[in-house]
NUNUTI-597529 format. One record per residue (C-alpha): x, y, z. Coordinates in steps of 0.1 Angstrom, whole numbers, plus 5000, padded with zeros to 4 digits. Each point is the difference from the previous one (the first is absolute). Layout:
BEGIN
XYZ/...
***
This chain:
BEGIN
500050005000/503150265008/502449814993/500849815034/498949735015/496950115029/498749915025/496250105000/498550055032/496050005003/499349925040/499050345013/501849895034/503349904982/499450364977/499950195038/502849855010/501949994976/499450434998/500550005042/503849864995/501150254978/503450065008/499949705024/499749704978/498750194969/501350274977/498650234974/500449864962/498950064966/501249884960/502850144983/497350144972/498150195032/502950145013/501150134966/496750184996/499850185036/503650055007/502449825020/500750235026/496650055013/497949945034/499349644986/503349895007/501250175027/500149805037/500250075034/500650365015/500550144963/496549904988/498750135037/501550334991/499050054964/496349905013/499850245025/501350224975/496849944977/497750025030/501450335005/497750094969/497249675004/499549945033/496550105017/500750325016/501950144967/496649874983/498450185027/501550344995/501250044968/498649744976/496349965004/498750354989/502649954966/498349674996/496550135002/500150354979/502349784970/497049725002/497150284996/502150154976/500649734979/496249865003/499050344982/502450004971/498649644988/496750095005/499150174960/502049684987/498249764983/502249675016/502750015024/502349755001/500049985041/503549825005/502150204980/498050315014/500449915032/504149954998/500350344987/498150175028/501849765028/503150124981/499550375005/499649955035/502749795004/502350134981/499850355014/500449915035/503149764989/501550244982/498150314993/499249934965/497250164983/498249754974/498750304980/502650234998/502149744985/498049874978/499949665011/503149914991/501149785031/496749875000/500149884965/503549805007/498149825027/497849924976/502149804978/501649845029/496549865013/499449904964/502849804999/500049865039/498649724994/501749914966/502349664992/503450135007/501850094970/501550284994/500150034962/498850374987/496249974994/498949765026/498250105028/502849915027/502250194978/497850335004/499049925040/504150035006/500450324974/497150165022/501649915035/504050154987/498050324986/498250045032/503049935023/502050274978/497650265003/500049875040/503950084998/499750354984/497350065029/502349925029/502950174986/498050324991/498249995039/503849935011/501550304979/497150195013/500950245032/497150105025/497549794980/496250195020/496649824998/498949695011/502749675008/499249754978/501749635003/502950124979/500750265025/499849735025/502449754982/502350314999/500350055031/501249685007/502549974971/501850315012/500349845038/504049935007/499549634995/496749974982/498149665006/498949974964/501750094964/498450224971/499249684980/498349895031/498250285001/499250034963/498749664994/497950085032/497850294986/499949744969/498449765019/497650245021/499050164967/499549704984/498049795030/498250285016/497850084969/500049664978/498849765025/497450265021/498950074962/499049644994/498049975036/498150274988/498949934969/499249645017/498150165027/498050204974/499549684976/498649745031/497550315009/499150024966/498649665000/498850045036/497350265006/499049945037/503350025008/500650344982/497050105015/501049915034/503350194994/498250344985/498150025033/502849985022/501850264980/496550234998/499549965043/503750105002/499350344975/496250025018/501950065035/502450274985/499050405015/501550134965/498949754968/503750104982/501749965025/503249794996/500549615016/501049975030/502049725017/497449915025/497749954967/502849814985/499949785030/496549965003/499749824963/499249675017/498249804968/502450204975/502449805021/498849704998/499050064958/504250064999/501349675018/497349824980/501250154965/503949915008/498749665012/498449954965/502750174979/503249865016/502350304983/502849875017/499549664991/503249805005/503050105027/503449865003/502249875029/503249845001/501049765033/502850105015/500549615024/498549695000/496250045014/497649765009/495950055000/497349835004/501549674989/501550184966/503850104999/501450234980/503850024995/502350325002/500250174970/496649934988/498150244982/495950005011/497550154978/497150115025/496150094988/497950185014/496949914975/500549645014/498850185034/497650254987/498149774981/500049705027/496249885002/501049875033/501150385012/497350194976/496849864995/499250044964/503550114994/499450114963/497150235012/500350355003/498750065034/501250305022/497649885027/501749735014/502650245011/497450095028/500549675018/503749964987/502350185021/502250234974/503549955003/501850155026/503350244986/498549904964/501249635000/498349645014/501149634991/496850054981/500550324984/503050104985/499250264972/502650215014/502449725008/501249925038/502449995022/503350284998/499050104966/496450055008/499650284971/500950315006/497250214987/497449775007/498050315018/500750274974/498749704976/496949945019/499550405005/500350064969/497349734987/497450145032/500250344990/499649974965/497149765000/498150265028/500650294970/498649754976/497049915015/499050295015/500150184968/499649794971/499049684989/501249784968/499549774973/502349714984/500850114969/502249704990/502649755011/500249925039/501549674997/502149875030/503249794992/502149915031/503649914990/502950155009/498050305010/496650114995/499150084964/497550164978/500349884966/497550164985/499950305024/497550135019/498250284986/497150155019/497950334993/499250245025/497250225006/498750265029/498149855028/496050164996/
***
């Protein structure tokens, strides 16, 4: 499958473990061919107090109260903002719409960078790198792979001439961005991480923050699509939290945020179904023994989550979409259960699992509070290595009455 022989691990107690020894027993691994597209020198790879830096270093920017303070309002007015600009448009093609405006979010608080005043052009190099992701590796001018790696050295070059402008830069004034951040510590005496480090880490962020949250969405919106009660469930709780507000247009609040119980449970139940992140990879670093399997040092251990998500003897009807039986299923605690591992487990727990989740809340309370939609074509669900929407997804939107 990549290459190496695997060992494929589908007991959700074995898959817990297995993430709970990280470092112990277990290490972080991925394919030659993965590591070629994302960069070797990325938070991936790194171990022990190194990959405990660099995260805290990300949750600097992610982390709740940094959603708290200075995310959630920039999440909210870009979602209204974007809802209204595809309103006079006959189809929208929601995925691709959706990346661009989780881009310009993202991108500016990574690294300042303003989507429209530049036309696009970092945007469009992503582009061709998703285009190309999931391509057969070969690297012969006109294939796919060959344009996903053309995309990622363009973007890291135009990530180089960023850093070394910002660096040449004296008395830089307005607001720190994640660059400034990664500055900071590359200027320290002894700094704890390098500029490729650093480079190939904004890659990464770029890259994960807006593809992957880009796909939940558009699931999200597909499985409510097909599900009425369930969208009409979720408009109510959105309308009672508007209904309660002194000023109508008035901006979100984090309380609010918090209080979007079944938009909670309408999330975990979309990443159940979806499985975005549908294959991780471990390497054993001794001997272990569990559960009367063993598995000898050096083995590599393909773990999958979709065995979990869609266990009939975890999730009744486990092909079902059906948010309600979150109410009598305890949500994971810190994102991650032996049953639930959308965001992974363990050490590498992901990072921005809360700006991801966030970001899917508040843009499904501007949807349906404001508008409602019609399929206009495609829709189609492949799981594979990642979620995928061959045909697209195009909706068309129109004002609520």
């Amino acid at each position: 499958m990549v290459g190496q022989d695997l060992i494929v691990c589908l007991d959700p107690e074995v898959n817990s473990f297995v993430f709970q020894q990280e470092e112990r027993l277990f290490q972080c691994w991925y394919p030659d061919s993965f590591m070629r597209i994302i960069g070797a020198d990325n938070i991936i790879t790194t171990l022990g107090s190194s990959h405990k830096y660099i995260r805290n270093l990300i949750l600097r920017l992610f982390g709740p109260e940094n959603l708290r303070r200075a995310m959630l309002q920039d999440v909210h007015r870009t979602a209204q903002a974007s809802l209204l600009s595809w309103l006079d448009r006959p189809s929208i093609e929601l995925k691709d719409a959706v990346s661009s405006m989780i881009f310009s979010v993202t991108a500016k608080k990574l690294i300042s960078y303003d989507s429209l005043a530049s036309d696009g052009k970092m945007w469009k190099q992503f582009d061709a790198f998703i285009r190309g992701l999931l391509a057969f590796p070969i690297g012969i001018p006109g294939t796919a792979f060959y344009k996903c790696m053309q995309g990622r050295k363009n973007i890291m070059k135009m990530l180089k001439e960023l850093i070394d402008e910002r660096k040449e830069a004296s008395g830089r004034r307005g607001s720190i961005d994640f660059i400034d951040v990664l500055l900071e510590e590359l200027n320290e005496e002894k700094p704890l991480i390098s500029e490729n480090v650093a480079l190939d880490l904004i890659f990464l962020l770029l890259f994960a923050s807006f593809e992957t949250t880009a796909s939940a969405i558009t699931a999200v919106v597909r499985f409510l699509t097909d599900n009425p009660e369930a969208l009409q469930e979720l408009a109510e709780e959105h309308d009672n939290i508007q209904k309660r507000r002194v000023d109508l247009n008035s901006e979100i609040t984090w309380e609010e945020y918090k209080s979007m119980k079944f938009t909670s449970h309408v999330i975990h139940e979309a990443l159940r179904l979806a499985n975005i992140a549908p294959v991780m990879f471990r390497k054993a670093t001794e001997d272990v023994h569990i559960k009367g399997f063993f598995i000898p040092k050096g083995s590599k251990i393909m773990i999958c989550p979709s065995t979990v998500h869609l266990n009939p003897m975890i999730y009744k009807d486990p092909n079902i979409f059906n948010p309600w039986r979150w109410k009598d299923t305890a949500e994971p605690t810190g994102g991650a259960s032996k049953d639930f591992m959308a965001f992974g487990g363990g050490l590498r727990l992901c990072v921005g699992a809360d700006f991801a989740k966030l970001q899917t809340a508040i843009f499904l309370h501007c949807l349906v509070t404001k508008y409602r939609w019609k399929a206009i074509k495609g829709g189609t669900m492949v799981l594979g290595p990642g979620l995928r929407f061959p045909e697209g997804f195009h909706i068309q939107l129109f004002p609520k009455p």
